[in-house]
N, C-alpha and C positions, 0 to 999 in steps of 0.2 A: 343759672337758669332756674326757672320756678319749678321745675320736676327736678332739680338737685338741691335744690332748700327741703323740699319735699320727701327726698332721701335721705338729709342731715335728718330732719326732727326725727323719722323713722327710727335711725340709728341713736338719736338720745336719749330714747327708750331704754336702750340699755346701758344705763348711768354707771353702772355697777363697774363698766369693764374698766375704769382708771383706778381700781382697789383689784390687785392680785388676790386675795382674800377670797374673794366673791368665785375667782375663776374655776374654782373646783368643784361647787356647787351649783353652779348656774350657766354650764357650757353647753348644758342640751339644749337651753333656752333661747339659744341664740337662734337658729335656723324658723323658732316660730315667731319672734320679736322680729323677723324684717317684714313687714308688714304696713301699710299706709291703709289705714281705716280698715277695712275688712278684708282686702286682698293682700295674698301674700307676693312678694317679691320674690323673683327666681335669678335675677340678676340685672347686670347695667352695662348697655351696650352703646356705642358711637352710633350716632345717624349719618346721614350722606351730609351734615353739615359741620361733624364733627362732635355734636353735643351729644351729652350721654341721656340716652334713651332707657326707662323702667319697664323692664319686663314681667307681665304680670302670669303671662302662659308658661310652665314648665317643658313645653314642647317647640314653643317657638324659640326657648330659653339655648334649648339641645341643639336646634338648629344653625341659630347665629352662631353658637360655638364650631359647629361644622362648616359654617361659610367661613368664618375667619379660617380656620385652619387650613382648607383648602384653596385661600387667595391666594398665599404661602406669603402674605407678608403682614404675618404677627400680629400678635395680638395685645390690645392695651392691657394694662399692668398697673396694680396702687401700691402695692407692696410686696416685699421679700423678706422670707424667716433663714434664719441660718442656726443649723446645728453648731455646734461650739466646736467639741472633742475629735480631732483629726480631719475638720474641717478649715476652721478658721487658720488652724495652723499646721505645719506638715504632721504627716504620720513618721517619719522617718527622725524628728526631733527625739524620739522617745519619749515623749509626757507619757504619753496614754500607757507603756506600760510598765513606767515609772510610779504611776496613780494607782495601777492594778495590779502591778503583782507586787509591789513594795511598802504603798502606805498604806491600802485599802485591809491589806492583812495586816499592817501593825496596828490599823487600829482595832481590829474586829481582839486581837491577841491581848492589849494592853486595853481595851474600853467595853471590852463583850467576854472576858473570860477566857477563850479558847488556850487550853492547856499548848497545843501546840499548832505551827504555820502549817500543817500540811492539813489539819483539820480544819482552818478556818479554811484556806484554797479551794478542798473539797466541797464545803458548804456555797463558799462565794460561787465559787465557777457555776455550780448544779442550780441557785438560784439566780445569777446574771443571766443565764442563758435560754430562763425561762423568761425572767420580767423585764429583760434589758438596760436597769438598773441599777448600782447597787445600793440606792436608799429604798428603791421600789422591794429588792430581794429583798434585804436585812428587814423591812419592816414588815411582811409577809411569813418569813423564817419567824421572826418574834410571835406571831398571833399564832405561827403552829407551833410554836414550843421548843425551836429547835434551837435555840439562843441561851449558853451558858448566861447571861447577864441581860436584863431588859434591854431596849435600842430605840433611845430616840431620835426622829427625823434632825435635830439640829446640830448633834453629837458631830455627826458626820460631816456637815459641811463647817465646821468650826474647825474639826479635824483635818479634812483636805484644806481647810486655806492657811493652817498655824504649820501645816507637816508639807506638803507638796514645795519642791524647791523649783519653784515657779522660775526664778532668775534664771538657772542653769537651764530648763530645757525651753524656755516660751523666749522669743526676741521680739523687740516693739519691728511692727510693720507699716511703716511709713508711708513705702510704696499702697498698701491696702488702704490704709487712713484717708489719704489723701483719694485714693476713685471713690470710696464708702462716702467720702464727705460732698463728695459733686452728684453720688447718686436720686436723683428725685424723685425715691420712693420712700413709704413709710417701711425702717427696719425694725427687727425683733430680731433676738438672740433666744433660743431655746433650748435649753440645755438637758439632758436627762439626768445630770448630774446636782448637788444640793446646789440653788442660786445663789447663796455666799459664795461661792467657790466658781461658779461663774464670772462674777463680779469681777474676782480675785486673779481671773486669766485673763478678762479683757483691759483689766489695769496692766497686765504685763505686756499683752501683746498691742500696747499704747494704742486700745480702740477705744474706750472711753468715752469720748467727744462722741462716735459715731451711736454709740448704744449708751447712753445713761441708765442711772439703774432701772427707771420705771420700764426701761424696754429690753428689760433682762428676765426672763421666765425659768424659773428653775421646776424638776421634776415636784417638788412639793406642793408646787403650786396649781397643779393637775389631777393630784393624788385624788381618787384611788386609781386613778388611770398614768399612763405613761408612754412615749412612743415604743411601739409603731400603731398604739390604740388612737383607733379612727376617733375618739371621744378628745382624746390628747390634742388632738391639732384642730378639731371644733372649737377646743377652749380658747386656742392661740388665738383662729383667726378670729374667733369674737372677740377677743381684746384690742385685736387690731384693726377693728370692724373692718375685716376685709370679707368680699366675696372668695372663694377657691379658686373660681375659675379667673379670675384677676390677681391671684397672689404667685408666688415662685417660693418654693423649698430646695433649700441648700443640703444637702444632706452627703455623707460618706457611708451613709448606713442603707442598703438595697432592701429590709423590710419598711424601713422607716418612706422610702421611695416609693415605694410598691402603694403603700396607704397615702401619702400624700397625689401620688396619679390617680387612685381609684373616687379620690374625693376631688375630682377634675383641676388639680393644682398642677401649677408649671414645675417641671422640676430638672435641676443640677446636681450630675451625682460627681462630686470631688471623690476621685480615684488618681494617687498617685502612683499606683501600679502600671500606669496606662506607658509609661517610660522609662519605669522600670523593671525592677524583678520584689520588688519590695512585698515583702509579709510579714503581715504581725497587728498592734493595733486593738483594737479592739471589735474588729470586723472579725478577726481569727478566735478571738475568745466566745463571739458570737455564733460562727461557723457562718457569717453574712458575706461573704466575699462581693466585692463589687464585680457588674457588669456592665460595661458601656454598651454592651449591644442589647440588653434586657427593654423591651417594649415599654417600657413606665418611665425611663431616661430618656427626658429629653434633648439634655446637652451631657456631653461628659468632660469637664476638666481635670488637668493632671495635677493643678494647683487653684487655690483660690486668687492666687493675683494675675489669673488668665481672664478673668471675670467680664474685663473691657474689652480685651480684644477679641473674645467670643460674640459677646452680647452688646455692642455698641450704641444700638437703637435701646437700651435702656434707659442711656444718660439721655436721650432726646426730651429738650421741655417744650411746648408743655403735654406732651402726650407719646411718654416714653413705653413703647412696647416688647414684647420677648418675640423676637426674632429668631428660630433657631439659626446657627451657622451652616456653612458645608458641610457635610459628612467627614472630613478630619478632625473635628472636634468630638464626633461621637464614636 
């Protein structure tokens, strides 16, 4: 329709966003670039004929999101982000704390000096638990001084994808591959972790085909920012020119949850706890423990290859929407 060419040229405005480069610089920008001539856009809703309707009112914007919600039958959807680390693949694998408590200190020990593991532990844990990250800590620890040895951001992800024995705990998910590949939405992978080494997990867990690398977002690419900062997933969804209130975040992390609902995003909190007794992860080293009953969850699975049989009106073409499920799934 001519009010959706109307919203393309809008969004070519921001050319930038197919150069990861730009995105750490130019994330705040996004919210005032959607715009058609002088009026800002607040979002894009379905009419009684189907076709997506520009909303120019902030208040009618609030509304329509209240009338969908209250139909109860779901709301359309362009795209879905997905955290990597004890998302994509179980928690119970041991990556995550295979990553964290065995490579991430052999490198801080063999590449930053630290005389001994208990001292880098100390450092890592006290800075992960502030910045959520450990390129975001380590690069932060370096500017206060706290760093036997300089630390640069690409040390680290050269280091996780040469050192992490990716074989032994990641297995390709074929089952996943194959719903990811019929899904008909725009995907994103966003990692808090270096994007080498995201790369380097979705080759193992043979997703590839589904996330190429241009639709691989590592925490570098966000800097000075990182989840669960509101600024972090502003950046995302402008690369993926998506609105919030039409995207879904995938996440295992209840802060990173908590900001993606507060910036009106659909979200899936993957908790494998939900079945069993499982602790550990990197929710524990955060003290983030998942909730399925926490108000900002909107679905909760116990696995990501529950994904279809929760959310089924996803795969619908050509106007696939998030449906929550029954109250078993949360």
């Amino acid at each position: 329709s001519t009010l959706e060419l109307c919203m393309v040229g809008a969004l070519i405005f921001c050319s930038w966003l197919g150069s990861l480069s730009g995105i750490r610089r130019r994330s705040a920008e996004f919210l005032s670039s959607r715009r058609m001539g002088d009026q800002r856009i607040f979002g894009m809703f379905p009419d009684s004929d189907g076709k997506n309707q520009i909303i120019f009112d902030p208040s009618q914007a609030a509304s329509k999101m209240r009338q969908e919600k209250e139909a109860g039958t779901g709301v359309p959807v362009d795209g879905i982000i997905f955290d990597l680390d004890d998302t994509l693949y179980p928690q119970s694998s041991g990556f995550s704390d295979h990553r964290n408590r065995e490579v991430a200190i052999n490198f801080m020990c063999e590449k930053l000096g630290f005389e001994s593991r208990q001292a880098a532990i100390d450092l890592r844990n006290e800075y992960f638990r502030k910045y959520h990250s450990t390129l975001k800590g380590l690069t932060v620890a370096g500017q206060e001084g706290k760093l036997p040895k300089p630390f640069r951001e690409e040390d680290l992800g050269d280091y996780f994808t040469e050192n992490c024995n990716f074989e032994k705990f990641l297995k390709p998910n074929p089952h996943l591959a194959q719903q990811l590949k019929q899904l008909p939405l725009r995907k994103i992978l966003f990692t808090n972790g270096p994007r080498r080494y995201g790369i380097r997990c979705i080759q193992a867990l043979g997703l590839s085909e589904i996330f190429p690398e241009d639709h691989i977002v590592g925490v570098e690419n966000v800097m000075p920012y990182c989840k669960p900062d509101p600024e972090a997933f502003t950046a995302i969804l402008a690369r993926a020119q998506l609105f919030s209130h039409r995207a879904i975040m995938v996440e295992d992390s209840m802060k990173n949850i908590r900001t993606a609902h507060s910036l009106k995003m659909r979200t899936i909190l993957i908790d494998e706890s939900l079945y069993t007794n499982l602790a550990g992860g990197e929710a524990a080293l955060l003290d983030d423990v998942a909730r399925a009953d926490d108000p900002a969850v909107d679905v909760a699975l116990a696995s990501i290859n529950d994904l279809y049989t929760a959310l089924p009106e996803l795969w619908h073409t050509p106007n696939p929407r998030f449906v929550p499920p029954p109250p078993h799934h949360k």
